[in-house]
C-alpha positions as CSV (number, residue, x, y, z in Angstrom):
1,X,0.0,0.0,0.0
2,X,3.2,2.5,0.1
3,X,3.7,4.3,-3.0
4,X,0.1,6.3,-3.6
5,X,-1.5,4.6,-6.0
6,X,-2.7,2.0,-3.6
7,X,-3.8,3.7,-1.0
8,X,-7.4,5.1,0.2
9,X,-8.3,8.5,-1.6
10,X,-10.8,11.3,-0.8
11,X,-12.3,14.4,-1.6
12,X,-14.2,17.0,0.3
13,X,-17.5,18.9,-0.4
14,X,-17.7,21.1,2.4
15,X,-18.4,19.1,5.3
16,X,-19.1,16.7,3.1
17,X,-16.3,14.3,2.0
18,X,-15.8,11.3,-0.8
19,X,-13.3,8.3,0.0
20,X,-12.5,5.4,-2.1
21,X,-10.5,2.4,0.1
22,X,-8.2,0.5,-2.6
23,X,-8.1,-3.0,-3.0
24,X,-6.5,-4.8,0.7
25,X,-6.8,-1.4,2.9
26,X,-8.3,-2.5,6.6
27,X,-12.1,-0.4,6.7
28,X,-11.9,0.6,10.5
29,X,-8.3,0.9,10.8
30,X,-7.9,3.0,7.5
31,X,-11.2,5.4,8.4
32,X,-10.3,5.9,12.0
33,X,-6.8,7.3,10.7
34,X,-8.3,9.4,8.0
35,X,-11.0,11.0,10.5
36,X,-8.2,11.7,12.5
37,X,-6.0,13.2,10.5
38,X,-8.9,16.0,9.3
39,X,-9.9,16.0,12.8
40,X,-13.8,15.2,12.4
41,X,-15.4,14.7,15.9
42,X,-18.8,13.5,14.5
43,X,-19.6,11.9,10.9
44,X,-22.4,9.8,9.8
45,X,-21.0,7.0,7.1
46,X,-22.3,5.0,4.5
47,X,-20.7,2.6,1.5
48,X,-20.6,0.4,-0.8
49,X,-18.4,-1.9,-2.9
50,X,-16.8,-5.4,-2.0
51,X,-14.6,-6.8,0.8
52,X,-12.5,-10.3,0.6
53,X,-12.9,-10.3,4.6
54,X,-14.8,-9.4,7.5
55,X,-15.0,-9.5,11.2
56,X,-18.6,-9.0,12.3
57,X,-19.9,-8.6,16.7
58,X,-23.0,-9.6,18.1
59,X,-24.1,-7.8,21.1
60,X,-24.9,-10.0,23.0
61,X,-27.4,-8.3,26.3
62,X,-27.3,-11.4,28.3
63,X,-23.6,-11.3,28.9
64,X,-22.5,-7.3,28.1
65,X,-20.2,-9.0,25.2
66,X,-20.1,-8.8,21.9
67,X,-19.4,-12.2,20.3
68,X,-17.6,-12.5,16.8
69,X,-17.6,-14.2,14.0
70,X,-15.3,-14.4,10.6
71,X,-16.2,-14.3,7.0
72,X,-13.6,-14.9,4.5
73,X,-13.9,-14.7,0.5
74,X,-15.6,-11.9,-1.8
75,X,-18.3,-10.3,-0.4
76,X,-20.6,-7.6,-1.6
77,X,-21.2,-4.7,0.8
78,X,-25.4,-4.9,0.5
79,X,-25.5,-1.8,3.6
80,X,-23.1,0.0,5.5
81,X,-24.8,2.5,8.0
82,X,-22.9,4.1,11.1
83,X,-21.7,7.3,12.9
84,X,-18.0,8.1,14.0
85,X,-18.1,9.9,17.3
86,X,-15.6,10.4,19.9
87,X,-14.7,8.3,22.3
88,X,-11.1,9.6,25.3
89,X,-10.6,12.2,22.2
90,X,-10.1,9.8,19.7
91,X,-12.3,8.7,16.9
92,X,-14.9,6.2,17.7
93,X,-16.8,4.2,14.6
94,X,-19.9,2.9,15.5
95,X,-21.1,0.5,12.0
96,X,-24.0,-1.8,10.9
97,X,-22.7,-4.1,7.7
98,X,-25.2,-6.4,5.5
99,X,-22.9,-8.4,3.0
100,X,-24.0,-10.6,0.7
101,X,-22.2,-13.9,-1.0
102,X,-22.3,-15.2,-4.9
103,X,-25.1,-17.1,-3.7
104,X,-27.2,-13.9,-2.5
105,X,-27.5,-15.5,1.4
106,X,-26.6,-12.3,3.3
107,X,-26.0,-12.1,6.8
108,X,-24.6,-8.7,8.7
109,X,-23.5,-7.1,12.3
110,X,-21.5,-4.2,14.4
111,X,-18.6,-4.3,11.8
112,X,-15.1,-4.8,14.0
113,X,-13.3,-4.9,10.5
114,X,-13.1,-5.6,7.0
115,X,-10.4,-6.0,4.4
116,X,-11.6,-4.0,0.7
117,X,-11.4,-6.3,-2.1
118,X,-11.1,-4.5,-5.0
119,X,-12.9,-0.6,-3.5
120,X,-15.1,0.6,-0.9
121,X,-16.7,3.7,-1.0
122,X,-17.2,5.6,1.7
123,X,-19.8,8.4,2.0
124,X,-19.2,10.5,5.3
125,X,-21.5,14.0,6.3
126,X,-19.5,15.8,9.3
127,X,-21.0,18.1,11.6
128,X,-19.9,21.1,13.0
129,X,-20.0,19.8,16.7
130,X,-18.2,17.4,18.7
131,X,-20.6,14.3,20.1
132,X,-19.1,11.6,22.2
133,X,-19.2,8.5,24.4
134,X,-19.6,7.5,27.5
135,X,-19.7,4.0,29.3
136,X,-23.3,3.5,30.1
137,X,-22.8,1.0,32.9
138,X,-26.6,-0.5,32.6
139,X,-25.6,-2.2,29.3
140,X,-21.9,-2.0,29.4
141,X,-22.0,0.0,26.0
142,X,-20.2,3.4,24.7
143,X,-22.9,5.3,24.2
144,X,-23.5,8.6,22.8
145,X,-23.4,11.4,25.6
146,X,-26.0,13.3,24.4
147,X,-27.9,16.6,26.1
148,X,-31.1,15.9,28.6
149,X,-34.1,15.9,25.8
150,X,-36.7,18.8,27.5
151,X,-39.9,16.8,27.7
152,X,-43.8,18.1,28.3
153,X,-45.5,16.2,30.7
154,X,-48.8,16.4,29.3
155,X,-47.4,15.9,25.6
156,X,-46.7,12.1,25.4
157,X,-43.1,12.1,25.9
158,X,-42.7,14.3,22.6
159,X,-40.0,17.3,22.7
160,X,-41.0,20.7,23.6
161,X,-38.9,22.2,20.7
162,X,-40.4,24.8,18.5
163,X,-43.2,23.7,17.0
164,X,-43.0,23.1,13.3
165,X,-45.3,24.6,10.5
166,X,-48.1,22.1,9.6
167,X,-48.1,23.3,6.3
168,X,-44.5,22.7,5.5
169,X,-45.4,18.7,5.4
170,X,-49.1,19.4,3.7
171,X,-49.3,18.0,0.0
172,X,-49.2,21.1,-2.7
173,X,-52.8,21.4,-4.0
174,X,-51.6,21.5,-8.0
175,X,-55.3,23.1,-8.8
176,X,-56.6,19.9,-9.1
């Protein structure tokens, strides 16, 4: 992978950014490093493309484990879904993976790693604040440390944020 041509590229939009993992790169080791080095503190991710390899964890709620297994040989990434956060100041990558065989069976997890086999790309939308985790000691989890929600007692558990325009969600009469 020394040498440019093989390793993961990227442009940014914005906060926005574009990154193509070449053929062999690690997908959690090689993301982590990249969102580090621009110094995003929160990120939702998605991809798509192929890996040769994957590591995949089961949460498992009866012991506070995850429990792993291994895939090996080409697989299609079917969904990729997660959020990089922080976790002690570093980046933290929190991702769901569907991957399919030749066959079409697919099967997916809380992806611990992958190895690309030939690309992976990798869609990530950064915002402009930091979010991180904490140990939540009733699961055992890293969870996101997120603000108190404000909550109405005599609205159902809703949020008292502003209240939204109804007509912003109405259907346009076309003159019909």
């Amino acid at each position: 992978m020394a040498g440019g041509k093989d390793q993961m590229r990227f442009q940014q939009f914005g906060g926005r950014y574009v990154v193509r993992l070449e053929s062999g790169e690690p997908v959690v080791r090689t993301l982590t490093d990249f969102l580090r080095a621009e110094r995003v503190e929160f990120a939702n991710l998605s991809a798509a493309g192929a890996v040769q390899w994957v590591l995949l964890g089961y949460w498992n709620a009866e012991t506070r484990a995850y429990e792993y297994r291994e895939c090996e040989g080409q697989l299609e990434v079917v969904s990729f879904q997660g959020n990089s956060s922080l976790k002690d100041g570093e980046p933290f990558l929190h991702i769901h993976g569907v991957f399919s065989w030749r066959d079409f069976s697919a099967f997916g997890g809380h992806l611990a790693e992958a190895r690309v086999h030939p690309t992976l790309e990798v869609w990530l939308r950064t915002e402009p604040v930091p979010v991180r985790r904490v140990r939540d000691e009733a699961s055992g989890l890293d969870l996101l440390d997120l603000p108190d929600r404000r909550v109405d007692p005599n609205d159902q558990g809703r949020s008292t944020g502003p209240p939204i325009p109804l007509h912003r969600y109405q259907r346009a009469d076309r003159g019909r």
